[in-house]
N, C-alpha and C positions, 0 to 999 in steps of 0.2 A: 504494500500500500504506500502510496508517498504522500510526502508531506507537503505544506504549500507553497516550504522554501525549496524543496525540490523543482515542485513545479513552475515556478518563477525560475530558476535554475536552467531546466529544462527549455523554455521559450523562447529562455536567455534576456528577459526585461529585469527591471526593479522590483523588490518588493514596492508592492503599495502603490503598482502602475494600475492608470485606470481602464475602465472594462476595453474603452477602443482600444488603447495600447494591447491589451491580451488578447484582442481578436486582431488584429493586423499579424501580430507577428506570427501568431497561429493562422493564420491564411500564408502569411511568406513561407514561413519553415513547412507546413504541409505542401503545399505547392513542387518545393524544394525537393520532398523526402517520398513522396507521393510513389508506391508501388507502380503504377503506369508508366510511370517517368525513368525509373531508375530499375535495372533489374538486381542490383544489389541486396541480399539479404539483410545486410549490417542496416542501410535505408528504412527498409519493411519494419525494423524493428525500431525506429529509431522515432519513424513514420508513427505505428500505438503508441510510443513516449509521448508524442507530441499532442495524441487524441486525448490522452490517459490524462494529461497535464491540463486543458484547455477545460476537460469538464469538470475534472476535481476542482479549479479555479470557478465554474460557471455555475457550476453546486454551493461554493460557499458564498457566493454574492447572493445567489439565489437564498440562500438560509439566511442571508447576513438582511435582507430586504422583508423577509418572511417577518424575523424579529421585530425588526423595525415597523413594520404594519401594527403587530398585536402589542410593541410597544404604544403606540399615538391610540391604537383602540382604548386598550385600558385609560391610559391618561383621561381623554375623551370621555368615557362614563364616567369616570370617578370624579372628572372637574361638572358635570351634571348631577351629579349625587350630591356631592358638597352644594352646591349650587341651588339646588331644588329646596333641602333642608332647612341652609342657612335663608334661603329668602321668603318661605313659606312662613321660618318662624319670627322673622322678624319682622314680616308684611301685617303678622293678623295676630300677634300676641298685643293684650292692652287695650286694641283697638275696640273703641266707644259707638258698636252699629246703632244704637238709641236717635241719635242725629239724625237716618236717618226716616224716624217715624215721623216724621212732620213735612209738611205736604205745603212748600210754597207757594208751587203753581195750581193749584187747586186742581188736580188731576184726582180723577176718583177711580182708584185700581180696582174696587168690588165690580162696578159695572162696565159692559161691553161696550168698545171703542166704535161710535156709529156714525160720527162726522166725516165726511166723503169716501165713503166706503164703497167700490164699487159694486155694482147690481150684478148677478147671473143675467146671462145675454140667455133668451132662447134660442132654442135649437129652429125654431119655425121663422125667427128672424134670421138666422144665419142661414137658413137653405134657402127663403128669398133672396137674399143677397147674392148668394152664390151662384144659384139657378136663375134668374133674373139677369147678372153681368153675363154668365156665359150665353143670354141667347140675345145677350145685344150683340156681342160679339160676332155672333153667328150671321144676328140681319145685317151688320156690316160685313160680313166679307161676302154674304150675297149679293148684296144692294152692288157694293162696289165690286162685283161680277160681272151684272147686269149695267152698270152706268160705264162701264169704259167702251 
């Protein structure tokens, strides 16, 4: 198994090169070492160092971003927990709802709100409407059939 100083090693980059840095050079050296290319054995093998190296490297970013995810997750709820708590208790502790039983605007909540409320339309007005346009409609495009 190697390690990921190996595999930086292996590349031949720096420790702590960033991801295009490890995919360049792993595209030049495979290119380079590529069985197709070379019929050399010492190549072929030198060729899976190079594969071996690239994904060990592309496994640990991959884990290293994984982390980092279910790090900012966690943060993330726990700054909404504290969040919810602290402002829940300090929105509605103490507070005096007596204020507001008293009625400024002389608005009376027991009874139904009836000032310009709109009416149910019927249904016998809405088919003359409908049935009515569409047959004017209709004597205009005969009329102007008949008149050109």
């Amino acid at each position: 198994m190697l390690s990921s100083s190996d595999c930086y090693e292996i590349l031949g980059i720096q420790r702590g090169a960033s991801q295009k840095e490890i995919k360049t050079a792993y595209r030049k050296l495979s290119l380079k070492y590529h069985p197709d290319r070379n019929k050399n054995e010492k190549d072929g093998d030198k060729f899976k160092q190079i594969i071996e190296a690239y994904q060990f490297l592309r496994r640990e970013e991959k884990m290293g971003h994984k982390r980092s995810e279910v790090d900012i997750e966690y943060t993330y709820v726990n700054f909404w927990r504290y969040y919810d708590k602290t402002d829940n208790e300090s929105q509605f502790s103490g507070s005096d709802f007596g204020r507001f039983s008293k009625n400024p605007f002389g608005v009376k909540f027991n009874q139904p709100y009836e000032h310009n409320q709109e009416k149910p339309t019927s249904h016998v007005f809405t088919h003359v409407l409908l049935y009515g346009g569409l047959g004017v409609i209709a004597l205009w495009i005969i009329l102007s059939g008949i008149l050109k």
